[in-house]
C-alpha positions, 0 to 999 in steps of 0.5 A, spaced: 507 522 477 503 529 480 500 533 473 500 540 474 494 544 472 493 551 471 486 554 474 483 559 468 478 564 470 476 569 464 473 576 468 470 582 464 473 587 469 480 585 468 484 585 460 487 578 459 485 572 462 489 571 469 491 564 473 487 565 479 484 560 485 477 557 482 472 560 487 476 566 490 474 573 488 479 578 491 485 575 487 481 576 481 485 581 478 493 580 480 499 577 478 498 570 483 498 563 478 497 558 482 498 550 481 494 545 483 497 538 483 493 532 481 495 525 484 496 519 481 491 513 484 498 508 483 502 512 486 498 511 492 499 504 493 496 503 499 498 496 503 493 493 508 495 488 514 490 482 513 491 476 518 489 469 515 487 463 518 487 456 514 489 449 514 488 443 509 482 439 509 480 435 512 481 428 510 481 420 512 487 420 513 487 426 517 482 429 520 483 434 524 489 438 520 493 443 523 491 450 522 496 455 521 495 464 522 498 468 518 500 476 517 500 479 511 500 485 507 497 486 501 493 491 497 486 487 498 483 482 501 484 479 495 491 478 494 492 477 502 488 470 501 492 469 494 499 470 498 496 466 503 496 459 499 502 462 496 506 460 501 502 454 503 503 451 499 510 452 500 510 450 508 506 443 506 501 440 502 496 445 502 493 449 495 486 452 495 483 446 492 485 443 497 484 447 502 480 452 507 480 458 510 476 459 517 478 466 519 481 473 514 481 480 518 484 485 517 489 488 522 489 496 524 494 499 529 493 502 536 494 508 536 495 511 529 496 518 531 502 518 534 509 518 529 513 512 530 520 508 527 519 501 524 525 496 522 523 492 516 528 486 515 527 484 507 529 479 502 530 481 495 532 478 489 536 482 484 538 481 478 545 478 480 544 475 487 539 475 493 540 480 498 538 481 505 537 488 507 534 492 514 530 499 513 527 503 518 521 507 515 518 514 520 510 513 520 503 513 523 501 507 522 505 499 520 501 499 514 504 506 511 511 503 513 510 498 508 508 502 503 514 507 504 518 501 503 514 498 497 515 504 494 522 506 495 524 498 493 521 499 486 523 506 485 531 504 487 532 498 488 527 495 481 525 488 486 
């Protein structure tokens, strides 16, 4: 959550101590509170876009395995390679032991200075059943579009 705190100054010219801006001088005197907000590094849960290339290992039985790419969000590096063996050993008979990864590298955005529109599709489990759901988030970058929807899924959806 935001934590407000109240910046106090003590002046010798002034009667009772006054709630003023650290380092401003003319406000010293006046009536003016100021409230400086300090923000929870949680909340700011800022997701990254990794694309990992990885396949089996090689065996006798199979000595050249198919590669697969994928792109995913996560926090960091990481948890990206962790999502990575997650989901193949979902797709075939691949886990970390296993496995290799040949490539992992974190993609950025084109031109992060211009607002756009992204459409997120979304599976999620609740507590009853599995539903499908299509947000659209306004953002600079794809990867604060995915924080927005983090967010707002653990705030009011609890997935």
């Amino acid at each position: 959550w935001l934590k407000p705190f109240w910046l106090q100054a003590q002046d010798r010219s002034c009667r009772s101590p006054k709630l003023v801006r650290s380092g401003s001088h003319r406000e010293r005197c006046t009536d003016i509170m100021v409230k400086k907000f300090e923000v929870d590094p949680s909340l700011q849960a800022k997701m990254h876009q990794y694309q990992i290339v990885g396949r089996a290992a090689p065996t006798p039985k199979n000595p050249v395995p198919k590669i697969y790419r994928m792109r995913l969000f996560a926090k960091n590096k990481v948890l990206a390679k962790s999502r990575f063996w997650y989901f193949m050993k979902k797709l075939n008979k691949a886990k970390k032991s296993g496995g290799e990864l040949l490539a992992v590298n974190e993609l950025f955005d084109r031109a992060p200075t211009k607002v756009k529109n992204y459409g997120i599709w979304l599976r999620y489990q609740s507590r009853t059943n599995t539903h499908n759901m299509y947000k659209e988030y306004r953002d600079v970058t794809i990867n604060g579009a995915v924080s927005q929807m983090y967010s707002e899924m653990a705030g009011r959806h609890r997935a």
